[in-house]
N, C-alpha and C positions, 0 to 999 in steps of 0.2 A: 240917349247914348246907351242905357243901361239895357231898353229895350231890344237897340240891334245886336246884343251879345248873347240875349236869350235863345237862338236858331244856330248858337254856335256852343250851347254851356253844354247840351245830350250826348251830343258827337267827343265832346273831349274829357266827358264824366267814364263814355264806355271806351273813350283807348287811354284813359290811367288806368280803367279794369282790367284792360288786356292787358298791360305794361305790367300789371300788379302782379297778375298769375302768371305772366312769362317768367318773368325773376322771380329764381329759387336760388339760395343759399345753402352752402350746406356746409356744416362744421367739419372740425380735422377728423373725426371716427366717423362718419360717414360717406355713401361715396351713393352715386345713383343713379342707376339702370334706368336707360334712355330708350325706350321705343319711338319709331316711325312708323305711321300709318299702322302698328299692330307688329314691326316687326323689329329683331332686335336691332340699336344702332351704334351706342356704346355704352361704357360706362365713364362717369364724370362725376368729377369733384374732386378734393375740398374747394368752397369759395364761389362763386357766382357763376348762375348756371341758366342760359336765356332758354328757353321750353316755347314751342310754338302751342297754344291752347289750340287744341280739338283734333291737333296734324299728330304732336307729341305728348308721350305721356311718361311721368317716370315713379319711377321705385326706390324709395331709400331704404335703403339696408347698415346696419349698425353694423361698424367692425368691430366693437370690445368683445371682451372674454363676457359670457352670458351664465349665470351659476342658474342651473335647473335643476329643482326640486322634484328628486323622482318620487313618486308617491309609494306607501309602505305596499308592498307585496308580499302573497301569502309563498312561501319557499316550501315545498318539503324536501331534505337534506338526504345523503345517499342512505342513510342510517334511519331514515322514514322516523322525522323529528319534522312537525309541522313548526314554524316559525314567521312570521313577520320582518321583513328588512325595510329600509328605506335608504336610500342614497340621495347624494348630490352632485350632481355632471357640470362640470366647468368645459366650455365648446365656445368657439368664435368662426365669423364667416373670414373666410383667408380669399373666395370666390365668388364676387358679388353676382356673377351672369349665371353662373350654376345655381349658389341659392335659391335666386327667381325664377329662373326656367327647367330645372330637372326635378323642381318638386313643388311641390302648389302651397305647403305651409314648412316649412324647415323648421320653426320652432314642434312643431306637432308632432311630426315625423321623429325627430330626431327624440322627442318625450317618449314616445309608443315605442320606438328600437331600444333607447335605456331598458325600460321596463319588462321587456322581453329578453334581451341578454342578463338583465340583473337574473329574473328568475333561471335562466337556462342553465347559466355557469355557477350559481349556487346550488342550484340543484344533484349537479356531480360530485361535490365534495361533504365529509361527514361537519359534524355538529361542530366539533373540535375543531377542524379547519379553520369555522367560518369565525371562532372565536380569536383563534389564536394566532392565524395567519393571513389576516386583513390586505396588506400590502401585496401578498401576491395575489389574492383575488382582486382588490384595484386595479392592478395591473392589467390583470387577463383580461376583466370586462373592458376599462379602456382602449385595450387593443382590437379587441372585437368591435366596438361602434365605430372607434377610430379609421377599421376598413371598410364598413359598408357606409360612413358618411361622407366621404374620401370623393364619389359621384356626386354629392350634394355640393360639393365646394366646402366644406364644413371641417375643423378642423377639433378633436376633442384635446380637450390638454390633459386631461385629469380626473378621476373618478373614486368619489368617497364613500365606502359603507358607513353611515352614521349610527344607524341602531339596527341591531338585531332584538327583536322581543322574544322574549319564553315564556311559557305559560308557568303555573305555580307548581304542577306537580313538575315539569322539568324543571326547574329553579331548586327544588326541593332535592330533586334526585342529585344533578349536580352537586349542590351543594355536601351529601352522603359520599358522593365518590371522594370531591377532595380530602374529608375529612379521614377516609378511609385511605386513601393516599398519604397524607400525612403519618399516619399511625404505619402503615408500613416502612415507609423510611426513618422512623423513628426506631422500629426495631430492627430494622437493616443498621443502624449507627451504630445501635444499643450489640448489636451481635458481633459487628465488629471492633469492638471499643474491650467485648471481652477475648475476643480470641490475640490484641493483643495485650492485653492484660494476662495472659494465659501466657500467652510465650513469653513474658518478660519474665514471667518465677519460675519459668523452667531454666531461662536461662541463669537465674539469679540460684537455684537449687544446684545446678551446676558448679557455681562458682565456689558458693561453699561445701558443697562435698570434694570438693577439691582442696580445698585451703581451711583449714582447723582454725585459722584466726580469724576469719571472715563469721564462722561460727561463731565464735567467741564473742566478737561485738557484736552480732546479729540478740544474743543470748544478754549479754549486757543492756543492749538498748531498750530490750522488752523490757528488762527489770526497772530500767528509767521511765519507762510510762504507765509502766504501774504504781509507781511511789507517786506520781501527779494526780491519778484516780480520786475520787472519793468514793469510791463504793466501798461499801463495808464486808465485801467478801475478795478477799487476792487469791490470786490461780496464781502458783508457783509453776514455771515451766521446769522440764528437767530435761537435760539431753537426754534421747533416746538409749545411749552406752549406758550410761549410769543405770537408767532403769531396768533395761536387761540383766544387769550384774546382780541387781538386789532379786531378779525375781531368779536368776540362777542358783543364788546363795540361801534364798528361801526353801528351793526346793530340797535343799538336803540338809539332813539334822546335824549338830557339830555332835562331833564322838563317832558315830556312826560307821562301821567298816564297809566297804565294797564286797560284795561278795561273787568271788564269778562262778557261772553252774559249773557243776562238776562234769569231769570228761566222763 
């Protein structure tokens, strides 16, 4: 019995091989490019997908979002600062026929185009930009890859400057501008803080040469904060009137006649 199934086990070993490789699955983020005889025929999936072996052949392509690591590039900046960046390009295929057929590796391609727009559009703007205004350089280079991958089926979402490196003497010099930046605004405050402090005793010199009792308590109040002192020497203030009187009365002797020249 067992013998006459022998001339029949070869034949039905090699069409569950065939059955095997015919049936492809393919989950929900994938989809997959179907050749006949060599030429395109569609694309198909998610879920069960029957493939003639030797006639068809296919291509799976990922549709998730793919984060690529651009690797660090040497930048020199419009201000001729050599510097180091690296980025990170977040891209998904939106066109599985394009992926496959308008470019031979889409992950590679699209690596090599990062890499070359990173340096290109860093390259036009100074030192300070690239520190200080990050977002609109993400911008820019995303828009630039975003249209020449556009032909690949390729779609980039998003593009991140992660580091910029500086060597130690530019880290050093930076470093001397803020600080030197700082001390300027510090006496930009400092100049300002006097000029009004300068118009407020004009306007307060004002007030009391206008009003003899504003004097008076001005003159009172000093006398109050010098009874608080402990210094063992007191500056008596004196109104200006007074001292002029004493030094007018000084100048001339009591008894003393006027004399006027003779005609």
């Amino acid at each position: 019995m067992i013998g006459n199934l022998i001339p029949y086990l070869a034949p039905t070993v090699v069409l569950l091989l065939i059955l095997g490789s015919a049936i492809k699955i393919l989950p929900e983020y994938q989809r997959g490019v179907v050749f006949f005889l060599g030429r395109f025929q569609g694309v198909k999936g998610p879920g069960l997908i029957i493939v003639i072996p030797g006639i068809q052949q296919i291509v799976r392509v990922d549709l998730r979002v793919i984060a690529l690591d651009v690797p660090s590039q040497d930048v020199i900046s419009k201000d001729n600062v050599t510097v180091r960046v690296n980025a990170v390009l977040y891209y998904r295929v939106v066109d599985p026929e394009r992926a496959i057929i308008r470019v031979e590796d889409f992950n590679s391609a699209t690596s090599q185009l990062a890499q070359t727009t990173l340096r290109s559009v860093l390259g036009k703007h100074d030192l300070d930009e690239m520190l200080s205004e990050r977002d609109k350089l993400n911008s820019d280079i995303q828009e630039i890859i975003d249209a020449q991958t556009e032909e690949w089926g390729i779609k980039v979402a998003n593009v991140e400057i992660k580091h910029v490196d500086l060597n130690e003497s530019m880290i050093r010099a930076i470093a001397r501008q803020a600080e030197a930046e700082r001390e300027r605004r510090a006496k930009v405050i400092h100049a300002e803080g006097e000029l009004q402090a300068s118009q407020k005793l004009v306007e307060a010199a004002e007030v009391m040469s206008t009003n003899s009792g504003a004097m008076q308590l001005r003159y009172l109040q000093t006398l109050s904060d010098m009874s608080t002192s402990n210094s063992s020497t007191i500056v008596f203030p004196l109104p200006l009137e007074m001292v002029k009187g004493f030094m007018a009365g000084a100048g001339e002797k009591p008894g003393s006649d006027r004399k006027t020249p003779a005609d």
